[in-house]
DOMINU-279523 format. One record per residue: residue number from 1; residue in one letter; chain; x, y, z of N, C-alpha, C in turn. Coordinates in Angstrom, 1 decimal. Each point is the difference from the previous one (the first is absolute). Last residue first. Layout:
<nodes>
NODE  num  residu  chaine     n.X     n.Y     n.Z    ca.X    ca.Y    ca.Z     c.X     c.Y     c.Z
NODE  NUM       A       A       X       Y       Z       X       Y       Z       X       Y       Z
...
</nodes>
This chain:
<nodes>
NODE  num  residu  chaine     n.X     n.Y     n.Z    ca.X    ca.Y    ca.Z     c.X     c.Y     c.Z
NODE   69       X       A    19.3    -2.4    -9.9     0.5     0.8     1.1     1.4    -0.8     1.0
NODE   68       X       A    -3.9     0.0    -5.0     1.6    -0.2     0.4    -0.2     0.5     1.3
NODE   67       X       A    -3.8    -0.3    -2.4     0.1    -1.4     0.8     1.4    -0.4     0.3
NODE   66       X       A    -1.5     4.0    -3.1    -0.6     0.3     1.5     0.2    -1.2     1.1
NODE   65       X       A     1.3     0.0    -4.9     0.5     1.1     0.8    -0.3     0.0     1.2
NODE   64       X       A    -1.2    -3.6    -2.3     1.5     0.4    -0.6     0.3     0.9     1.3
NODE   63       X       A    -4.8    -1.0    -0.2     1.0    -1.4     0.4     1.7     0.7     0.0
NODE   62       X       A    -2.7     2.0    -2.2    -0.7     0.1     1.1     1.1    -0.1     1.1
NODE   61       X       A    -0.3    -1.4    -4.3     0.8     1.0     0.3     0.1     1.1     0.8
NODE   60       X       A    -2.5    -3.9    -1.2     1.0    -0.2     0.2     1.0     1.3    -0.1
NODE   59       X       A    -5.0     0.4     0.2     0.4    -0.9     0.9     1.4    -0.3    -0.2
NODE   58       X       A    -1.5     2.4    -3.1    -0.1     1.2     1.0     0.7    -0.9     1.1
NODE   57       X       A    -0.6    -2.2    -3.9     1.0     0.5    -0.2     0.0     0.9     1.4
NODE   56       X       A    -3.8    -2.5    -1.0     1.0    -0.8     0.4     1.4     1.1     0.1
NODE   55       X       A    -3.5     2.4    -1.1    -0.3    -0.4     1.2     1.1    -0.9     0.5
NODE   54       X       A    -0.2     1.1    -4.7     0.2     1.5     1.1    -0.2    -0.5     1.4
NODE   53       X       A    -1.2    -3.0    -3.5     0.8     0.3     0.2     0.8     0.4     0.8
NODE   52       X       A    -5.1    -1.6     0.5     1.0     1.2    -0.9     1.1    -0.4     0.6
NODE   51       X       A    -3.5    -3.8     0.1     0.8     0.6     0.8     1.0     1.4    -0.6
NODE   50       X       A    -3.2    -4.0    -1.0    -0.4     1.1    -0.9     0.9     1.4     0.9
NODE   49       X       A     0.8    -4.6     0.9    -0.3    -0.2    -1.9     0.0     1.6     0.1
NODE   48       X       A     1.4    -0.8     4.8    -1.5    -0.7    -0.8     0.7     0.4    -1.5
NODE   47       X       A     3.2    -1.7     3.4    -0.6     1.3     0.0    -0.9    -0.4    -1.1
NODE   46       X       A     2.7    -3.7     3.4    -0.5     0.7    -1.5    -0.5     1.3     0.7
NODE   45       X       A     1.8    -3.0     3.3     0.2    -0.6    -1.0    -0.1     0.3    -1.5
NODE   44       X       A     0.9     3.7     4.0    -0.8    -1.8     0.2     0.6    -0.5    -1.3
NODE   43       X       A     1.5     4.4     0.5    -1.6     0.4    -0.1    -0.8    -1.6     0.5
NODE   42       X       A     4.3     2.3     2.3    -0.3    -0.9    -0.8    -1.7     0.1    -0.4
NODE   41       X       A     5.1     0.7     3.0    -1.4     0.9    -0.6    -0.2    -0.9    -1.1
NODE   40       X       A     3.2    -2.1     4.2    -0.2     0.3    -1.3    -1.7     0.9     0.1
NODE   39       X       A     4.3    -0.2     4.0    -1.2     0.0    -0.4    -0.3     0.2    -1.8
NODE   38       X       A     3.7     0.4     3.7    -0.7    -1.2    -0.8    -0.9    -0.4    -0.2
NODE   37       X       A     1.5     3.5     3.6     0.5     0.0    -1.1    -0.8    -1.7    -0.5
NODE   36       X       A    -0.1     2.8     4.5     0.4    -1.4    -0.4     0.6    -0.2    -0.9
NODE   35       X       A    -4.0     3.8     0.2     0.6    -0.8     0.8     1.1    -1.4     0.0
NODE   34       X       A    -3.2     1.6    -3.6     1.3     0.8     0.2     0.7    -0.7     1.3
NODE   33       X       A    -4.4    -0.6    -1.8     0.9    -0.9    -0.1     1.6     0.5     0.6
NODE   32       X       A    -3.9     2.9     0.2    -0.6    -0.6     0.4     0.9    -1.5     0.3
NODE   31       X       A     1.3     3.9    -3.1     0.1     0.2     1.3    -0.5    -0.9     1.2
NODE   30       X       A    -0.9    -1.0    -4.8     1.4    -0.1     0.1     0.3     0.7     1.8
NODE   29       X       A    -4.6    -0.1    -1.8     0.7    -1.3     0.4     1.6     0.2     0.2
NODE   28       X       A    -2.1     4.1    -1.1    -0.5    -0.7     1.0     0.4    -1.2     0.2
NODE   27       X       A     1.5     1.9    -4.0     0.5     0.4     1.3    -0.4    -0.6     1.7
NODE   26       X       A    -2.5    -1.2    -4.2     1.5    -0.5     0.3     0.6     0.5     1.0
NODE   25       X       A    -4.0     1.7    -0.4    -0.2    -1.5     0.1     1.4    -0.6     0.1
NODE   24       X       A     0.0     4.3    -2.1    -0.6    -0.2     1.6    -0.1    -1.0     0.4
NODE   23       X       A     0.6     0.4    -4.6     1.4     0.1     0.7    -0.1     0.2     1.4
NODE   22       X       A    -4.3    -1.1    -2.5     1.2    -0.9     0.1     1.4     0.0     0.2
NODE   21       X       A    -3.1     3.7    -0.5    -0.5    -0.8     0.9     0.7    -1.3     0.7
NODE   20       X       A     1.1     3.1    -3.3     0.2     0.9     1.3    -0.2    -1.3     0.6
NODE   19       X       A    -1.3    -1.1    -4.3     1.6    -0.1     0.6     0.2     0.5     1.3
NODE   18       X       A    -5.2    -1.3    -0.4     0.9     0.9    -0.9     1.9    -0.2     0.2
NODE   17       X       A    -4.2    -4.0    -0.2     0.5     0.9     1.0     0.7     1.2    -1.1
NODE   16       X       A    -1.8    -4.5    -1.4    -1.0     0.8     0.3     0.3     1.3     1.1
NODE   15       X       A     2.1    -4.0    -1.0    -0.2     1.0    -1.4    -0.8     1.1     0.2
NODE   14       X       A     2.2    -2.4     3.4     0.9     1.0    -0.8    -0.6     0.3    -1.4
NODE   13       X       A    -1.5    -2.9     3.3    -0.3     1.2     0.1     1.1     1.1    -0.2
NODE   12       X       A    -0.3    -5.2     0.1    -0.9     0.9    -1.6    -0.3     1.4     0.8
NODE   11       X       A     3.4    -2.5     1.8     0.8     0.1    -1.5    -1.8     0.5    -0.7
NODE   10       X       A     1.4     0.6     5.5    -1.1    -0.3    -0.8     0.5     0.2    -1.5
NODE    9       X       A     4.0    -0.1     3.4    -0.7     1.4    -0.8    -1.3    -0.8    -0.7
NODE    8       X       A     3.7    -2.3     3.6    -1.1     0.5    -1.2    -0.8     0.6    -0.2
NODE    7       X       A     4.8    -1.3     3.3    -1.3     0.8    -0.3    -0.4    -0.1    -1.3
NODE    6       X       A     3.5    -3.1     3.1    -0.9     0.0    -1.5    -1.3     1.1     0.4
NODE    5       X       A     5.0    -1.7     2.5    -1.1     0.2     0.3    -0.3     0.7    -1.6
NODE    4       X       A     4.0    -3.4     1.5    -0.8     0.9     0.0    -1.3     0.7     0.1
NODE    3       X       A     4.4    -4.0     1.1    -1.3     0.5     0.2     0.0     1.2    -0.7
NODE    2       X       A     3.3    -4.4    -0.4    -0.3     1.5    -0.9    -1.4     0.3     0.4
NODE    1       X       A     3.6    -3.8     2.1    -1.3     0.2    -0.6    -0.3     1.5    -0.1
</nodes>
């Protein structure tokens, strides 16, 4: 059986945040999960309709670089 652990990133406060913001938030959860390893990032089930771009992209590449170790 495949345990992990699930941080989410509130998916409606990525519209309303700045990229700085939401690559902080990521980092923040990814060190928080870090321990152990297996851990998914995740905005939940959706990001709002009115969600910039720039934000989802800040989050996974967030993800890319900073959630290697």
């Amino acid at each position: 059986m495949l345990r992990c652990k699930a941080f989410i990133i509130n998916g409606m406060g990525y519209v309303c945040r700045s990229v700085q913001d939401v690559i902080n938030a990521s980092k923040k959860a990814i060190d928080d999960a870090k321990e152990g390893g297996r851990f998914i990032l995740s905005t939940g089930d959706q990001c709002g309709r009115d969600t910039p771009f720039e934000n989802i992209f800040a989050m996974v590449e967030t993800a890319r670089t900073y959630g290697k170790y």
